[in-house]
Phi, psi and omega in degrees: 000146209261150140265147142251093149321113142309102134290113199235133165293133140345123164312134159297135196292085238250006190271354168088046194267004149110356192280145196261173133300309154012268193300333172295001192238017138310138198314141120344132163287160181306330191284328177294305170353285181303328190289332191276340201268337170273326159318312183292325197292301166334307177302337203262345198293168191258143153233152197326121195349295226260350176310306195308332204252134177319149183298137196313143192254100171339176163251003156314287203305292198301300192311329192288321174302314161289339174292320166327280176310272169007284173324297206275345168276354179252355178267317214248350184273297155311333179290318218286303182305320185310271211310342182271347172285331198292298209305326176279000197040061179257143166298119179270135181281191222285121182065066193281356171286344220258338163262344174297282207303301191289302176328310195279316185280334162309311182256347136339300192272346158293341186276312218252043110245022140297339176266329213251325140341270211249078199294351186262022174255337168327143183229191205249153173315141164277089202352321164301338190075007159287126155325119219260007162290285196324312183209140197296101174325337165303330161257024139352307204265341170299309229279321201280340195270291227276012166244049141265325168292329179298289187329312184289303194295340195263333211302142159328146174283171180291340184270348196308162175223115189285199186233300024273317175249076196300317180293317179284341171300326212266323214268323183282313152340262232284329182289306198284339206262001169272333182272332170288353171262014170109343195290120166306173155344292196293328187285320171272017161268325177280351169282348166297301185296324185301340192292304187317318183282319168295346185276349197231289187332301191289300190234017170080029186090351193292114154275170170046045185249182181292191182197113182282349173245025203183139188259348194246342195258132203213141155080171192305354191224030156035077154240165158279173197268347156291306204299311195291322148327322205271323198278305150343289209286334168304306171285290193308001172276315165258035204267347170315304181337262194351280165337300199290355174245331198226008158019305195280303169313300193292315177332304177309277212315304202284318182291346152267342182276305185327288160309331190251023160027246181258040162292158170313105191314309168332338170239052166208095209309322218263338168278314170298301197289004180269287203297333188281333167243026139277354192259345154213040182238304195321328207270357181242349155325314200282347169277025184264358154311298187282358187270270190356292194295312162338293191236055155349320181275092199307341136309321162315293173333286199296284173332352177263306164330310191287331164303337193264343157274346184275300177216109195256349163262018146267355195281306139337273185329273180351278212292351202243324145351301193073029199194052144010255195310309205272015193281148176209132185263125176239337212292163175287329178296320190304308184296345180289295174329284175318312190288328172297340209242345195080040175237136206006096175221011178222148196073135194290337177296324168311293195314318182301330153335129190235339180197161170201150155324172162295307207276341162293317164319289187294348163308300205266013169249058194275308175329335161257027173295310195285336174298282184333295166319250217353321189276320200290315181300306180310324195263350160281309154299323151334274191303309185302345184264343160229028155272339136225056178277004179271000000 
């Protein structure tokens, strides 16, 4: 790696040494001349084998660089192994994303305590919105080969039943099942957008897609086969609330329970992305005034949401608190959870962590910015396409 010396101007002189503007703007004397004309002759000689060789790397630093290295050769090394069984149709083994997923996070957290070694390995930004202490911007093209491998190991089973309007189904749910919990308008329209950031969180937006790291999470809103029971049984409580206002929505509702008759409810987008957020969202609708006022920031929103799917009973506690943000998670399985998720899950200083805030969780949820714009452009278009259908 190259070192660069900073050349820095001096501060202006502020000690009162009696010099005018004036006397700054007089020619330089010959003798000043010469020194600047022997400084440049300096700057210009070639230098010497060894002036020439980058500065010495401790042996904290040279490991963190062999660890670096290490990571991305075992990262380019499983993708490589991936992509040559699909192509050959070889039986992939049993959760074939989950060596993939520790490969991509071994070298992140190898990247980020190689940033934390040598801060001048900090690199120029990254198409993804990763911090670029996290990640080496060169390998951009690792990233794009292994969520290409996701896309293949993930695809929907053959019988699944997509949507045509996958997105306004989730924002039109979320939207009736907040106003049937009491919400005005304006208030079930941000449970519309939170649906949306969870559906761009779980599965990037995918329906009806597999899940390469878990025999148990299916489908657009990635539930288990209780959690998606629960959520059935949750909608046959509210779907009258629902019916005396929205009539059309339940109609959609029956023509779909028809279509997926005895399929997995989980593949069937529109059964799923119902069941998922009554069995763990709905009961938390009626606090989105007060999380709104909390948490302004409508990525806060959806990241708080996304915690109630990830960990949901301290997350509960926290909103129950009356202390949100300053709310603090010490247990270990949880922060074990919480690490499973891609929340301080890289590096060693992150790993190390025993405990953090709410408002540090949601910080430290950058990994999911980009999922989120993403759910904000959808539900920004919702409304304009339906504004202007008035």
């Amino acid at each position: 790696m190259d070192f660069g010396l900073a050349l820095r101007a001096p501060r202006n002189d502020a000690t009162g040494s009696g010099k005018t503007e004036r006397d700054a703007l007089q020619p330089p004397s010959k003798s000043i001349l010469f020194v600047i004309a022997c400084g440049a002759a300096l700057l210009l000689m070639p230098m010497s084998g060894a002036d020439a060789q980058p500065l010495a790397l401790t042996a904290s630093q040279s490991d963190a660089v062999g660890a670096y290295n290490d990571a991305v050769r075992r990262f380019e090394t499983i993708l490589s192994e991936r992509q040559a069984q699909i192509d050959s149709k070889q039986q992939l083994p049993h959760l074939p994303g989950q060596a993939l997923y520790l490969a991509r996070v071994a070298m992140m957290s190898a990247y980020k305590d190689l940033t934390d070694a040598m801060p001048s390995r900090i690199g120029r930004p990254n198409k993804f919105g990763i911090p670029p202490a996290y990640f080496d911007a060169d390998t951009e093209p690792l990233i794009d080969a292994y969520l290409k491998l996701f896309r293949i190991m993930e695809a929907p089973p053959g019988d699944a039943q997509s949507s045509a309007t996958p997105f306004k189904d989730v924002f039109d749910l979320a939207t009736a099942i907040a106003r049937a919990k009491g919400l005005d308008a304006a208030d079930a329209e941000v449970a519309g957008r939170i649906g949306l950031g969870i559906f761009f969180a779980e599965t990037n937006g995918r329906q009806n897609v597999g899940n390469a790291r878990s025999d148990t999470y299916k489908g657009s809103f990635q539930t288990g086969i209780a959690e998606d029971r629960s959520g059935q049984r949750q909608w046959a409580a509210i779907k009258p609330a629902i019916a005396a206002f929205d009539p059309a929505l339940i109609a959609r509702d029956a023509a779909e329970e028809a279509r997926a008759g005895g399929l997995d409810h989980r593949f069937n987008h529109w059964t799923a992305v119902r069941d998922g957020l009554m069995s763990a969202h709905a009961a938390l609708f009626p606090q989105i005034p007060a999380i709104a006022k909390l948490l302004p920031n409508p990525i806060d929103q959806m990241k708080l949401f996304e915690l109630i799917q990830i960990v949901p009973t301290p997350t509960r506690a926290a909103l129950n608190s009356g202390a949100l943000q300053s709310y603090r998670i010490s247990n270990p399985t949880i922060m074990g959870y919480l690490r499973n998720n891609s929340i301080f899950a890289f590096g060693h200083a992150d790993r190390a962590k025993t405990s953090a805030t709410y408002r540090e969780i949601l910080d430290a949820m950058w990994l999911f910015n980009d999922k989120f714009e993403k759910a904000l452009t959808e539900f920004d278009e919702i409304k304009a396409r339906r504004s202007n259908e008035r």
